[in-house]
C-alpha positions as CSV (number, residue, x, y, z in Angstrom):
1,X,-26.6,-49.4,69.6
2,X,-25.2,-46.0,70.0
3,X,-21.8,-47.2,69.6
4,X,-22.4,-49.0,66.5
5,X,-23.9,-46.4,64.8
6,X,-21.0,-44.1,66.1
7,X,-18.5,-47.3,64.6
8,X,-20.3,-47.2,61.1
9,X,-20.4,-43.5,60.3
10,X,-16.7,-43.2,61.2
11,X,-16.2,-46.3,58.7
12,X,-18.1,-44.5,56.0
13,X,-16.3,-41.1,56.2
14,X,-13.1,-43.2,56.3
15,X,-13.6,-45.0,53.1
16,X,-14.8,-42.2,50.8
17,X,-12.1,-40.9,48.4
18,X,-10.7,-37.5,48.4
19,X,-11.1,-35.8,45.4
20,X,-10.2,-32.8,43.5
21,X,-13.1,-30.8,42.6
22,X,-14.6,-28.2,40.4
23,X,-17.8,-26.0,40.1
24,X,-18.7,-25.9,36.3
25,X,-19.3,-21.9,35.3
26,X,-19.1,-19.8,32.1
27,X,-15.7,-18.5,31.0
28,X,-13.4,-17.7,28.4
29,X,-12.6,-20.5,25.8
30,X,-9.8,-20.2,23.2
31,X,-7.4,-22.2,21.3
32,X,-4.1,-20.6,20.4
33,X,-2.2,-21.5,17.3
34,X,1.2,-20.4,18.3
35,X,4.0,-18.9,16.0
36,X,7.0,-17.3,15.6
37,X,7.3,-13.3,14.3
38,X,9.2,-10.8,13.7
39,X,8.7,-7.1,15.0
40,X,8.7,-4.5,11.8
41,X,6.9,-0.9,10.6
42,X,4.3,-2.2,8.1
43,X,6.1,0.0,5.3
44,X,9.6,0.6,4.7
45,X,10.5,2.3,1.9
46,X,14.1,2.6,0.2
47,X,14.9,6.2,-0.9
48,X,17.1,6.4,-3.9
49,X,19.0,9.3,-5.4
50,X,17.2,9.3,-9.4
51,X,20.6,11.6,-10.4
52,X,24.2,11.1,-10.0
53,X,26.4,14.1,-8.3
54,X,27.9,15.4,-5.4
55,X,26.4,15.4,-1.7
56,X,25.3,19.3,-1.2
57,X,23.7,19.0,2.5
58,X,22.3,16.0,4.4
59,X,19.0,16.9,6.6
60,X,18.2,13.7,8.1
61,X,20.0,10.9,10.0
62,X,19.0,7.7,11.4
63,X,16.5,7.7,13.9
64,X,14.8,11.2,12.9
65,X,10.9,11.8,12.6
66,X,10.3,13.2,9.3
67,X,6.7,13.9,7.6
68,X,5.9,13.4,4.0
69,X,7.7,16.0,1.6
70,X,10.5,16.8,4.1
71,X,13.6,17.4,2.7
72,X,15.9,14.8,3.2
73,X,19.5,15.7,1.2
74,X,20.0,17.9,-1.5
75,X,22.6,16.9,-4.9
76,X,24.9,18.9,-6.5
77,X,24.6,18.4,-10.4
78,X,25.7,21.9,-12.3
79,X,24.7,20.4,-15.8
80,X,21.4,19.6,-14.7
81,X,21.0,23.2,-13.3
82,X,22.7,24.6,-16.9
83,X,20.0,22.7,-19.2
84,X,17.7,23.3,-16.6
85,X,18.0,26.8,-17.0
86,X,18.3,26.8,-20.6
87,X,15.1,24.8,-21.6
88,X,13.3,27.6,-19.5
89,X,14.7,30.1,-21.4
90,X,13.8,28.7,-24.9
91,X,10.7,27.9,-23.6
92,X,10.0,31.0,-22.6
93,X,11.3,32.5,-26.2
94,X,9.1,30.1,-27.9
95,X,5.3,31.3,-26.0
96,X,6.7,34.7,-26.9
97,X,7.0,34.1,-30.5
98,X,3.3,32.7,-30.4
99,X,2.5,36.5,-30.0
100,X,4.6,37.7,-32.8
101,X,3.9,34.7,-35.2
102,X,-0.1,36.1,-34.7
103,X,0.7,39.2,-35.2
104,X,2.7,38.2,-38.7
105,X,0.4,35.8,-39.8
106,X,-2.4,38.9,-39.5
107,X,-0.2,40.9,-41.9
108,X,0.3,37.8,-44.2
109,X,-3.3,37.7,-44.4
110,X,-3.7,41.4,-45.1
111,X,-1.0,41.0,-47.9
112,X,-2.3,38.2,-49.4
113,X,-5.7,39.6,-49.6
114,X,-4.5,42.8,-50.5
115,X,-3.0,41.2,-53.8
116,X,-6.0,39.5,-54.6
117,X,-8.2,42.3,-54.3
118,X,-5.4,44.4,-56.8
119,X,-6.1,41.1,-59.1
120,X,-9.3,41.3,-59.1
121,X,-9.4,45.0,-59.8
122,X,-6.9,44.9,-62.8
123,X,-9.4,42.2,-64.0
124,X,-12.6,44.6,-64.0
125,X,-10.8,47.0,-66.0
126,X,-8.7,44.6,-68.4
127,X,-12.5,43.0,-69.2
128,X,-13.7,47.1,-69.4
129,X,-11.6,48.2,-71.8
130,X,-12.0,44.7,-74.0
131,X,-15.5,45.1,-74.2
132,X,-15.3,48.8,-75.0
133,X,-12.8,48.2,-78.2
134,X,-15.0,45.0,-79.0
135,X,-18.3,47.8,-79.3
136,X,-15.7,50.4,-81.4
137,X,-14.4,47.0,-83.2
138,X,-18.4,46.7,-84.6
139,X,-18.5,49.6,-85.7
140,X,-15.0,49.4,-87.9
141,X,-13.7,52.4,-85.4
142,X,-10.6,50.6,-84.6
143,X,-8.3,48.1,-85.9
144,X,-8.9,43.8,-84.7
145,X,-5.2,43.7,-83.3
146,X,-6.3,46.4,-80.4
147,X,-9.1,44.2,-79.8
148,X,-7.0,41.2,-79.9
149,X,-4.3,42.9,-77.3
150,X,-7.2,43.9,-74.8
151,X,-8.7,40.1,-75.1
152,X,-4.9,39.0,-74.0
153,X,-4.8,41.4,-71.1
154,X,-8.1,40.0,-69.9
155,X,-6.8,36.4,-70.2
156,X,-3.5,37.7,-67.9
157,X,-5.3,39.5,-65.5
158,X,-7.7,36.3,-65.4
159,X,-4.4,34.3,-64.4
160,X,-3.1,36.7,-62.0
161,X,-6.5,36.6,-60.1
162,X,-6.4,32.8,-60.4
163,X,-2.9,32.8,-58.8
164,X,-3.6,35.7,-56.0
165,X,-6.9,33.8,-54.8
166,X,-4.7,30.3,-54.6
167,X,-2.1,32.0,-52.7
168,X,-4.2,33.2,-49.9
169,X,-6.6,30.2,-49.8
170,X,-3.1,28.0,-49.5
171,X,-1.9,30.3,-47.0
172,X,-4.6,30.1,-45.2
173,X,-4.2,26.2,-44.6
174,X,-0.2,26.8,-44.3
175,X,-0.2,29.4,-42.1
176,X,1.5,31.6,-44.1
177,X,4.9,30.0,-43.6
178,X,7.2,29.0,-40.6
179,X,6.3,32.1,-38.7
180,X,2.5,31.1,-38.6
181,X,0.8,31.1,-35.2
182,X,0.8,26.6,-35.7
183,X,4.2,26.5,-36.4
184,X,5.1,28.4,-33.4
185,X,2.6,26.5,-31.1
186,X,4.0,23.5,-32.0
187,X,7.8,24.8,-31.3
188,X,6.6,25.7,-28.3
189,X,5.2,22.4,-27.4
190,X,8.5,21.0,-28.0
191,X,9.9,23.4,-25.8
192,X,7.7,22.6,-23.0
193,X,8.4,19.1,-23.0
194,X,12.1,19.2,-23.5
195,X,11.9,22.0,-20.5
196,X,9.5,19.6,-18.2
197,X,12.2,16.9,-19.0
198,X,15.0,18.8,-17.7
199,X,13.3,20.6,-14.5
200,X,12.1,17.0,-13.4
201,X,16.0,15.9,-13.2
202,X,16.6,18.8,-11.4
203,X,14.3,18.2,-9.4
204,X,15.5,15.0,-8.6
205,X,18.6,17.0,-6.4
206,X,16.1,17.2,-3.9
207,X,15.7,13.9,-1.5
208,X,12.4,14.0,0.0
209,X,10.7,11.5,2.3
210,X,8.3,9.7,0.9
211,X,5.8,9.2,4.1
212,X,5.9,10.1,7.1
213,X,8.0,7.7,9.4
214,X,11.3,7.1,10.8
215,X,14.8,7.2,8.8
216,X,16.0,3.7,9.3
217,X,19.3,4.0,7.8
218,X,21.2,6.8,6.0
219,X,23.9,5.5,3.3
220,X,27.4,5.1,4.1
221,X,30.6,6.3,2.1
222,X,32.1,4.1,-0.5
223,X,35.3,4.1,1.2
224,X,34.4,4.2,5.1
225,X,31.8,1.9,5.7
226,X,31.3,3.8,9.1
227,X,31.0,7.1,8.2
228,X,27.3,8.5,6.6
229,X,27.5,10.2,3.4
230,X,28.5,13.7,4.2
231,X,28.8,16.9,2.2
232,X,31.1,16.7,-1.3
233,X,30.6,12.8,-1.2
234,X,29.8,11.6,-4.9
235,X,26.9,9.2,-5.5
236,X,25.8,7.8,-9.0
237,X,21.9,7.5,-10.4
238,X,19.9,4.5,-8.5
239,X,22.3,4.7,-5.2
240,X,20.2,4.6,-2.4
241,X,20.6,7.4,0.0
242,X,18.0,6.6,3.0
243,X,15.7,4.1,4.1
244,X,12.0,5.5,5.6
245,X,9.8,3.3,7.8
246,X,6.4,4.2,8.3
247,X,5.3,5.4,12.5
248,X,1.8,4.0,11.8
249,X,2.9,1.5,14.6
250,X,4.6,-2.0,14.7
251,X,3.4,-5.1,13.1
252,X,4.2,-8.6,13.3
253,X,5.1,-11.2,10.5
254,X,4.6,-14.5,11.1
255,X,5.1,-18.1,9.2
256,X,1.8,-19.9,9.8
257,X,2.3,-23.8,8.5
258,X,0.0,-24.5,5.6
259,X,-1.5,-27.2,7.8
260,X,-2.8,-24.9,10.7
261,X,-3.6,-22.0,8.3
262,X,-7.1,-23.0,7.3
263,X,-8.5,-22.4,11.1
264,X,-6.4,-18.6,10.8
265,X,-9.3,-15.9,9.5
266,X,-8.6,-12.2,9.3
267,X,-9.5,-10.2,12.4
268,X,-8.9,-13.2,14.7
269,X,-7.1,-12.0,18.1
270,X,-3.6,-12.4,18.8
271,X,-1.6,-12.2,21.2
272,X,1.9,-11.3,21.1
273,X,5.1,-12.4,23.7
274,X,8.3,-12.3,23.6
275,X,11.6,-13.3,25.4
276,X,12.8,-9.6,24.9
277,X,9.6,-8.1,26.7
278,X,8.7,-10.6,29.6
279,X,5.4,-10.2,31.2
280,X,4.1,-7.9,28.3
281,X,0.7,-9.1,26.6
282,X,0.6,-7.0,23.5
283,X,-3.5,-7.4,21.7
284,X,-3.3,-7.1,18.2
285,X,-5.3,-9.0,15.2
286,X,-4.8,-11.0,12.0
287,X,-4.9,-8.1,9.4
288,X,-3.5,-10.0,5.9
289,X,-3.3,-13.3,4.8
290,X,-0.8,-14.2,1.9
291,X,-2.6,-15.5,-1.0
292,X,0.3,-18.0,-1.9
293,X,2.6,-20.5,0.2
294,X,6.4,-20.7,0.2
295,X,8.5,-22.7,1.0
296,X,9.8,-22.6,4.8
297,X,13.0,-20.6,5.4
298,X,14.3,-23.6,7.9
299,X,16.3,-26.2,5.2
300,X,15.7,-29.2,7.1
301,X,11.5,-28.5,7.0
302,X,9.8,-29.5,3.8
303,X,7.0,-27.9,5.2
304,X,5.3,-24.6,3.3
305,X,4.4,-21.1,5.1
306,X,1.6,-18.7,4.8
307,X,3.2,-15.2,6.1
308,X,0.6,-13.7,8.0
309,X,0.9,-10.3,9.2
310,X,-0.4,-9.2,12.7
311,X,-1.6,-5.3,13.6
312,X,-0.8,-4.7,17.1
313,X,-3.7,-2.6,18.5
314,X,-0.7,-0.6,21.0
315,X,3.1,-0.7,20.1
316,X,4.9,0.0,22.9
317,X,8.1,2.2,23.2
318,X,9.8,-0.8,24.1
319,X,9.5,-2.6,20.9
320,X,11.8,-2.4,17.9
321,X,12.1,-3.1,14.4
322,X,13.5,-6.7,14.0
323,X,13.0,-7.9,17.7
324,X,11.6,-11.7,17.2
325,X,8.0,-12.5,19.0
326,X,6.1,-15.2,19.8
327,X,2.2,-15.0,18.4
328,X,-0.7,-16.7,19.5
329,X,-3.6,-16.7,17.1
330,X,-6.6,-17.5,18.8
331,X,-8.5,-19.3,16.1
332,X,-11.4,-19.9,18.9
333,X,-12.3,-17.3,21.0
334,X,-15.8,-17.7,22.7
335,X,-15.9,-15.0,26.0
336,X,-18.7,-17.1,27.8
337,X,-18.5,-20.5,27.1
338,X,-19.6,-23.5,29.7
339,X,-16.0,-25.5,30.5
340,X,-14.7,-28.3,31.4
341,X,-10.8,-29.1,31.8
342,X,-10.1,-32.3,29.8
343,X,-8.7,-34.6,32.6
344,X,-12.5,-34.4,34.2
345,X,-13.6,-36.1,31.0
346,X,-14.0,-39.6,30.7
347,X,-13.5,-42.0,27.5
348,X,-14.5,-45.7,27.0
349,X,-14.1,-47.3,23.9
350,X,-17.7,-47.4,22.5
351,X,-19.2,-45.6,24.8
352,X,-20.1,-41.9,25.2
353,X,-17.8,-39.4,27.1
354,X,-18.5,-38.9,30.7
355,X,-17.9,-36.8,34.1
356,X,-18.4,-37.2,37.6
357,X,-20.6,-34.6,39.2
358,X,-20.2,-34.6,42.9
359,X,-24.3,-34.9,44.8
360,X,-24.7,-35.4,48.5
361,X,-21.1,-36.8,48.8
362,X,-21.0,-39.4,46.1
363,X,-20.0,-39.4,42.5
364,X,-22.5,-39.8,39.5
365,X,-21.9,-40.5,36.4
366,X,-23.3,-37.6,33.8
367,X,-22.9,-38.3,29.8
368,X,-22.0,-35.0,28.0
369,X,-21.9,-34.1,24.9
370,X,-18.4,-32.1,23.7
371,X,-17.5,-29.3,21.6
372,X,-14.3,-28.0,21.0
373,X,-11.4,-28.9,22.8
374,X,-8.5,-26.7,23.5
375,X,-5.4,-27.5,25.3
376,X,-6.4,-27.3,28.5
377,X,-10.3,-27.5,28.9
378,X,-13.2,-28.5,26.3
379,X,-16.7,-27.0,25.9
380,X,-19.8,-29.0,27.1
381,X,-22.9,-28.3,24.5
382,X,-25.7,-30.7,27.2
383,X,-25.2,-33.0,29.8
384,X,-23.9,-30.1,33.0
385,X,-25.4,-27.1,34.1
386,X,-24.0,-23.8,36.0
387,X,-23.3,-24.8,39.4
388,X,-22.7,-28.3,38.8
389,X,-19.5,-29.8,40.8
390,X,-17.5,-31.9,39.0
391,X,-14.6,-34.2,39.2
392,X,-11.9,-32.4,37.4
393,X,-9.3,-34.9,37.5
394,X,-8.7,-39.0,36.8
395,X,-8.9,-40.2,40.1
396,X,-8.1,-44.1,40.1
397,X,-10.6,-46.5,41.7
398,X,-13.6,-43.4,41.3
399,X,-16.6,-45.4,40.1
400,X,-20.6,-44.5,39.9
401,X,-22.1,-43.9,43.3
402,X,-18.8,-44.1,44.9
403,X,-17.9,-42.2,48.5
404,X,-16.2,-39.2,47.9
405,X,-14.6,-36.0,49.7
406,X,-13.2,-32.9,48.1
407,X,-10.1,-32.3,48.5
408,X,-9.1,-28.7,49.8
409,X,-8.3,-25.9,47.4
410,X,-4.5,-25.7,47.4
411,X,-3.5,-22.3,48.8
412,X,-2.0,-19.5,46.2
413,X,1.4,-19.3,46.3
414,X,3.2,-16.3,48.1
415,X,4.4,-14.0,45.7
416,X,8.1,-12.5,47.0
């Protein structure tokens, strides 16, 4: 009896199958939507020169750190610096003669009223002495024609007042002439802006950086193609001088096809490779979406591309403007998530997906219910719990209740 029981054991053991196994636990879940990028500042900005002239110094060259307002180059234009300095001057002229015009147009003012007040004094007595021979005509002291001539010299002094008063009240709203106080104000205005105009394109000598960044480029000579623009070297209005990248860090543009770009949202992690930086994990996020969809930049693809740029939370010394990446944008990124790799799972036509959980050495069959599936692993929403062991690969001939063994854990490779 002993020996049979011996017989039958070993049979068992013999028969169960060995299989790869599992324990089911909580861990990170994503599904990465890779791309392609390129490595770039997130602003580059082209510096032109706004005036044409001659090279005076060059401050910068490529590859310097400059801040905002640094002077870059300086142009040599001696026509700009001659009306330059002449609108100044007549400006200058013209708020003087503000002063002076106010000063005139007080003694206009004085004059005029000076001559109306004479007016109205020669009136009083032309009317005094009319009514005095008018009282001596009564009275047949003197002859009609004197009263007669003073009634004439009232009427003339009447129009002489008349004229006076008219003068200053239209002097008043003229000014008093071209060298009133609004006539010279509004020379001066004129002035100023012709002056503005002309110290702005002097002004325009001076290259300065826009931001603060790193010159990417510095123009070349029109003849050596090889040699920077140097001092003497002409350049013409609209010729840019410099180029000016941004050190706010790197970011990455990538083509996402307009098929996968509904699962991309802003802020989504990302992480960025590259066959220039092997073994380097660079974190960054989805920061802008483009609104529109072009056409792909590869002729043979009919395909259209959202460009989606990528903020890397670290840029690395190592990185440089133009280097191509490779971008993974994890559209599904769940920390704690209860897994299970795909190949454990079990599909029948008609029936509801399946696993094998390992109990007291056989294999049971446990319906589960899925979420999403990634490319290596899916999430289970009911069906295992923590701790559960699981079959987590196809194993041919593994049915319901049958035998089974795990198989050991191969051993980590030796790194050398």
């Amino acid at each position: 009896m002993v020996l049979v029981a011996v017989s039958a054991a070993h049979s068992h053991k013999a028969s169960a199958l060995a299989v790869p196994t599992e324990r089911v636990r909580l861990q990170a879940f994503t599904v990465k939507l890779p791309e392609n990028g390129v490595v770039m500042f997130p602003t580059t900005v082209t510096v032109p020169t706004l005036v044409g002239g001659n090279i005076h110094t060059m401050y910068a060259k490529a590859g310097d750190h400059v801040v905002a307002g640094q002077l870059l180059a300086t142009i040599d234009n001696p026509s700009l610096e001659y009306q330059a300095a002449g609108s100044q001057a007549d400006y200058d002229s013209s708020v003087a003669n503000i002063t002076t015009s106010r000063i005139n147009e007080q003694n206009a003012r004085v004059q005029y009223q000076g001559q109306v007040d004479t007016a109205k004094s020669n009136l009083s007595e032309a009317k005094r002495i009319y009514d005095a021979d008018a009282a001596l005509l009564a009275d047949h002291a003197i002859a009609r024609t004197q009263v007669d001539a003073d009634k004439a010299k009232v009427v003339q002094a009447q129009v002489a007042y008349d004229q006076a008063l008219s003068q200053l009240r239209l002097g008043a709203v003229s000014g008093f002439g071209q060298n009133s106080v609004k006539f010279a104000q509004a020379a001066a205005e004129k002035s100023r802006i012709i002056n503005e105009q002309n110290q702005q394109q002097l002004g325009f000598t001076r290259i300065t950086a826009p931001l603060t960044g790193v010159v990417q480029t510095v123009a070349t000579q029109s003849s050596d193609a090889l040699r920077s623009l140097q001092a003497g070297d002409p350049v013409n209005a609209g010729q840019s001088l410099f180029t000016v990248a941004s050190s706010e860090g790197y970011i990455v543009k990538a083509e996402v096809d307009e098929q996968d770009v509904i699962d991309v949202k802003l802020g989504q992690r990302v992480l960025v490779t590259g066959q220039d930086f092997p073994d380097q994990k660079i974190p960054g996020h989805v920061a802008t979406i483009a609104p529109v969809a072009v056409k792909s930049v590869d002729a043979t693809s009919t395909a259209k591309q959202v460009l989606t740029t990528i903020a890397l939370d670290r840029s690395p010394s190592f990185l440089k403007d133009g280097m191509s990446a490779d971008v993974d944008i994890l559209t599904t990124d769940i920390p704690h998530a209860l897994t299970v790799p795909n190949d454990a799972i079990v599909k029948e036509s008609g029936k509801s997906p399946y696993v094998f959980v390992v109990v007291d050495g056989k294999a049971k069959k446990r319906v589960v219910k899925l979420g999403r599936t990634g490319d290596a692993s899916t999430i289970v929403t009911s069906g295992l719990s923590i701790g559960d062991v699981i079959v987590k690969a196809s194993v041919p001939g593994l049915s319901d209740a049958a035998a089974v063994t795990s198989l050991p854990s191969p051993s980590p490779t030796p790194k050398t």
